[in-house]
N, C-alpha and C positions, 0 to 999 in steps of 0.2 A: 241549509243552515237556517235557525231562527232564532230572532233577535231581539231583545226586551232591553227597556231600560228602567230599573228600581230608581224610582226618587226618593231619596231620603233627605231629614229636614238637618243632618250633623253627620259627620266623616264617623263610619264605626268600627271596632273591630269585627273581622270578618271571621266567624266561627261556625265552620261546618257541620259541625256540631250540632247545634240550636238552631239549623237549617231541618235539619234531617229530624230533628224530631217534635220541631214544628209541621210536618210534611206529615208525619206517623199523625198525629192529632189530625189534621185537618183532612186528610183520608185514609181513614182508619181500615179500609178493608183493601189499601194497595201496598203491597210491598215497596218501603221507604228505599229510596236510592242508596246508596255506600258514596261517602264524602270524606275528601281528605284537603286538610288546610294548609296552605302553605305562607310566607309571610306577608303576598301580596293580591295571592287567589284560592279557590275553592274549585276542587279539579271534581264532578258527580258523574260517579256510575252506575248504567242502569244494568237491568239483567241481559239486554241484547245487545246491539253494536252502537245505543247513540250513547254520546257524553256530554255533560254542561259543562262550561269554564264560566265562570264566575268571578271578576275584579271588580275591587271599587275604583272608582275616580272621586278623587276629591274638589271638586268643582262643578259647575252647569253644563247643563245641554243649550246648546245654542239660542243667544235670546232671543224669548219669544215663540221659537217652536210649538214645546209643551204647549205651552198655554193655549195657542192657537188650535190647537188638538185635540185640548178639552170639549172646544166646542161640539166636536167628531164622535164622542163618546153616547151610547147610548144612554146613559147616566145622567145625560144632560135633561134627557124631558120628566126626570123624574126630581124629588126633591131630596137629592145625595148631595151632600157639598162638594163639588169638583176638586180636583188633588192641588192640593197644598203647595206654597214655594219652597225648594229643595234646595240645595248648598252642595250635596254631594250625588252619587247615583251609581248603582250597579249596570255594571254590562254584564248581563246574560245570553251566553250563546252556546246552543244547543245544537251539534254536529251529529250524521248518521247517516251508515251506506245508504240506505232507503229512506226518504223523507215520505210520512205519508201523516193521516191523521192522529192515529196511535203517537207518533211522535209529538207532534204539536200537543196533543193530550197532556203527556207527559212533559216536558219542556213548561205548559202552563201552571202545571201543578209545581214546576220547581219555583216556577217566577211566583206563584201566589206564598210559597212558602217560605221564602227569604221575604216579600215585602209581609209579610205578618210578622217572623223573628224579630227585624231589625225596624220594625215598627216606621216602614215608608209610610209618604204622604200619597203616591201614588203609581202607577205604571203607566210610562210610553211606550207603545207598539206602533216605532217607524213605519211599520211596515203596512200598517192599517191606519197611519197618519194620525192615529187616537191614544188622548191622553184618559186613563180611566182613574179613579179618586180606589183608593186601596181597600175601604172597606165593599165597593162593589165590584172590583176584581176577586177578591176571596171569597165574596157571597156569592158570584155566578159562576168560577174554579170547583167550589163545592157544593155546586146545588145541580147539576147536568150533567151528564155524561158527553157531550160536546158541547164545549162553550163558545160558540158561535159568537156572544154578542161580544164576545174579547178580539175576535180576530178580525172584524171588521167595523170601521167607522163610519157613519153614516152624515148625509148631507140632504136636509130640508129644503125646499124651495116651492114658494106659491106662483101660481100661474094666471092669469084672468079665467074667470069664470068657475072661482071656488074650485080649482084643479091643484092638485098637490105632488108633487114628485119629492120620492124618494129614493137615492143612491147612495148605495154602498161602494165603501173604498178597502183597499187590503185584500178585496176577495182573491183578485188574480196574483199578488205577490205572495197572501199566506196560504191558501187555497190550491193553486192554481186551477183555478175554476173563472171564465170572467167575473165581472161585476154585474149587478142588476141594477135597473130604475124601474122601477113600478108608480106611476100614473096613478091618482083615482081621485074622484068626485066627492063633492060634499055631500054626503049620507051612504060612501061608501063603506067598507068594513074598513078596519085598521091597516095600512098600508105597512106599518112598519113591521106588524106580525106578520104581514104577507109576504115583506121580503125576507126574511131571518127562514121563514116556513119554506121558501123556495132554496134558499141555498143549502137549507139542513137536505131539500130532499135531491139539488144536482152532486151533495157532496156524498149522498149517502148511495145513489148509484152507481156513482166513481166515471160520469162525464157529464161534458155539460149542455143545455139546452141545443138542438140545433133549429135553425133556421123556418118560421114554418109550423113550429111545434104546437100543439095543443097541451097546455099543462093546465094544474090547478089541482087543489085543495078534497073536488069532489068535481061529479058528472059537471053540476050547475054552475062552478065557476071557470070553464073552461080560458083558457086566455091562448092566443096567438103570439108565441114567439117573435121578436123581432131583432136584428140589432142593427145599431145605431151608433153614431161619435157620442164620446160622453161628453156631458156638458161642463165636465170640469177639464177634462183634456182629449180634442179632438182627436186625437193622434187614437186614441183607446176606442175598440168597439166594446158596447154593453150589451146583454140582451134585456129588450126594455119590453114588460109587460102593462098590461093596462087591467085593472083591475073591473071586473062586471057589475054595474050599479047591486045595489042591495038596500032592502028598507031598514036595514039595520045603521048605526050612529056608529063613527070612531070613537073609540074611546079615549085616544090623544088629545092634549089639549096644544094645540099649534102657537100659541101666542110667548113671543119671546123664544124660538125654535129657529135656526138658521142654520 
């Protein structure tokens, strides 16, 4: 099962309608779901065995949550205005004998296309603990063929000695693939591309890192698998990689990043 929630800034009518062809626009080369409205939900089917149900709520998400969530977004180190306060919100849930990637695919392209309709302020993804601001949920829905940076939420933290960790959250709940933390030093490459570049390629072999492993990018940046408690919840193993110096600069700008 996966699970979204549309913020919207007012209670709307819900028309499947102007779901579905908001959906035809926005991915012009996928066959649009078939949607039927009812007076309290939106029942979407696709061409194989999964289906969305779609209800509004007329009320919040628990205070605070969202917000706190935002900060989990990768939206955050750039200059997107993070999503907006909402008064109402859709539950989006996407059912199917097989849950695999194809699915999430599709499931995100519903949720990008009801918040562009009903003109949300933004999407939480419980499940990736990340609140994303709506117009860069639709620009990264339709700019990739895996939107990776929707399904997971990430977590900054500096270290002594100009040392930077980066963890992603949601891998294991939308994925299920663990989580990553990737290490690296000041003048190393960009940590945050290195982690997105790592789970595009455990999710695209269809397992995940083991023990030991030697990965990386090219021969030269080889890394050593490890895992480890995460440092947000012990109880969770990560595989935490360490990123190999380089004369190259991050491109990030860390300041104001948590």
């Amino acid at each position: 099962m996966h699970l979204s929630f549309v913020l919207l800034p007012a209670p709307i009518h819900l028309d499947g309608a102007a779901m579905t062809r908001t959906h035809a626009g926005l991915f012009p080369t996928v066959a649009p779901p078939m949607a039927s409205t009812s007076a309290e939900s939106v029942n979407v089917l696709y061409g194989g065995s999964a289906s969305t149900h779609i209800s509004l709520v007329p009320g919040t998400i628990r205070s605070g949550e969202v917000e706190a969530a935002s900060r989990a977004s990768i939206s955050a180190f750039s200059q997107v205005a993070p999503a907006g306060e909402h008064v109402a919100h859709l539950v989006v849930i996407t059912y199917a004998a097989r849950e695999d990637k194809n699915t999430l695919v599709a499931h995100t392209r519903v949720v990008a296309a009801c918040a562009s309709a009903f003109h949300a302020v933004g999407v939480y993804e419980p499940n990736a603990r990340a609140t994303h601001p709506t117009q860069f949920y639709v620009s990264v829905a339709t700019s990739t063929p895996l939107p990776l940076l929707l399904w997971t939420g990430v977590s900054v933290a500096g270290q002594p000695g100009n040392r930077m960790g980066v963890l992603s959250h949601g891998a294991a709940r939308m994925l299920d693939v663990p989580d990553m933390l990737v290490f690296s030093q000041q003048g190393d490459d960009d940590p945050v591309t290195l982690l997105f570049d790592m789970l595009a390629f455990v999710l695209d072999r269809g397992e995940p890192f083991f023990e030991g492993e030697s990965v990386g990018r090219t021969a030269d940046e080889a890394m050593r698998v490890r895992y480890i408690p995460s440092p947000m919840d012990p109880k969770q193993r990560v595989a935490c990689l360490e990123m190999p110096t380089s004369p190259r600069l991050s491109s990030l700008e860390w300041s104001g990043s948590s």
